[in-house]
C-alpha positions in Angstrom: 104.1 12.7 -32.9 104.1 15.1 -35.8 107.5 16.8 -37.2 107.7 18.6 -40.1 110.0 17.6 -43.1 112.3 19.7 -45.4 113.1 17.6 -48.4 114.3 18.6 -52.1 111.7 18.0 -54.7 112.7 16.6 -58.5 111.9 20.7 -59.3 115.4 21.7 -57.2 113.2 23.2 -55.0 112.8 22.6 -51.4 109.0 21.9 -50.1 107.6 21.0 -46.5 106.4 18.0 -45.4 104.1 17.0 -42.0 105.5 13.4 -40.7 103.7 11.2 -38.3 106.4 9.8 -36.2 104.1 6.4 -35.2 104.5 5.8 -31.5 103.5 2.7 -29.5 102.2 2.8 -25.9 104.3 1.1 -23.6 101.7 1.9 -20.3 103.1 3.6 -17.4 106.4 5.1 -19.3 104.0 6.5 -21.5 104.2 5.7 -26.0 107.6 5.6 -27.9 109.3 5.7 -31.1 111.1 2.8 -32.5 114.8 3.4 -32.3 115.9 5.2 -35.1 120.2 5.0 -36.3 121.7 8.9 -35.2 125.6 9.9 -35.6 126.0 12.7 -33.6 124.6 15.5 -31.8 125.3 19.2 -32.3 124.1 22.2 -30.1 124.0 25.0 -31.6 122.8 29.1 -30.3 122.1 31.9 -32.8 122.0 35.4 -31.5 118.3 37.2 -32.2 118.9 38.9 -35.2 119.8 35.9 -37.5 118.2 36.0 -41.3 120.1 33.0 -42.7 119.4 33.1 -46.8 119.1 30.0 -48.9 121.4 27.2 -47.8 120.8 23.6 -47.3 121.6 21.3 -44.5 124.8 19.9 -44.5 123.7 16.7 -43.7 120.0 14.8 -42.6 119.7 15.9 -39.2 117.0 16.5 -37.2 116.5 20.2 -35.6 115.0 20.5 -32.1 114.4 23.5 -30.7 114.6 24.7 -27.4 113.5 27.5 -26.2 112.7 29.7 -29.2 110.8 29.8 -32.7 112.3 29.7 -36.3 110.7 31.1 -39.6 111.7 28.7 -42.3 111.1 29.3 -45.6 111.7 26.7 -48.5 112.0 27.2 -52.4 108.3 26.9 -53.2 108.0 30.4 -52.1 106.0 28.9 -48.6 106.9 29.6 -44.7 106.0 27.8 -41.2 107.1 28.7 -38.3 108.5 25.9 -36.2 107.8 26.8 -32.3 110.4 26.1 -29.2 109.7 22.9 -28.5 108.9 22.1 -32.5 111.2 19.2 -34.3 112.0 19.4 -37.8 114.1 17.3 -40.3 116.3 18.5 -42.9 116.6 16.5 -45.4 117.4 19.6 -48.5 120.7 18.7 -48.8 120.5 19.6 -52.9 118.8 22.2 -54.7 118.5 25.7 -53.7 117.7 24.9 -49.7 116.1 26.7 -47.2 116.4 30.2 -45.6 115.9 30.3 -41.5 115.0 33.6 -39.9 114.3 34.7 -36.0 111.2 34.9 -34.2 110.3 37.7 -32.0 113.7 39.1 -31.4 114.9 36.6 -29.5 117.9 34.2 -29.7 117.7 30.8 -30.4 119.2 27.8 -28.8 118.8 24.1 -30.4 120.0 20.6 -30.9 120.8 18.8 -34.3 120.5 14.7 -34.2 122.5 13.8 -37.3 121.3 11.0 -39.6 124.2 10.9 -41.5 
């Protein structure tokens, strides 16, 4: 399973990442993950004209969204959009962080898996 990773670079600057999260097939209940160590889970819904500017997670967390997209763009100057459905882990907790932007006009709803 692929996830894309925010992470600070030695620069101060905040740069994407594509992660292969390795799964193993376990037959009939389909392939999984091995467990990884979470604190807490936060759900979180922005109203559809959000434009966040630079700021960095607070802590590791993973971001899963729901049922809308996300424009992220880091400090390298370089932008993905991350799709409902789409995780992402933000791990930019130094340097100059990330900004996050809506999709479409529409509100987003999501769930952050802290790591912390």
């Amino acid at each position: 399973m692929q996830i894309t990773r925010i992470f600070t670079g030695d620069d101060g600057e905040s740069h994407f990442e594509d992660i292969d999260v390795p799964l193993e097939d376990f037959g009939s209940i389909g392939r999984i993950s091995k467990l990884e160590d979470a604190t807490g889970v936060v759900f979180r819904e922005v109203d559809a004209d959000y434009d966040f500017d630079f700021h960095n997670a607070p802590r590791r967390q993973y971001v899963i969204n729901l049922d809308a997209a996300v424009e992220i763009e880091v400090g390298d100057g370089s932008t993905r959009r991350i799709e409902a459905g789409g995780i992402l882990l933000a791990e930019d907790t130094e340097g100059r962080g990330h900004c996050s932007r809506a999709v479409d006009h529409r509100p987003r709803r999501c769930i952050f898996v802290t790591l912390d």
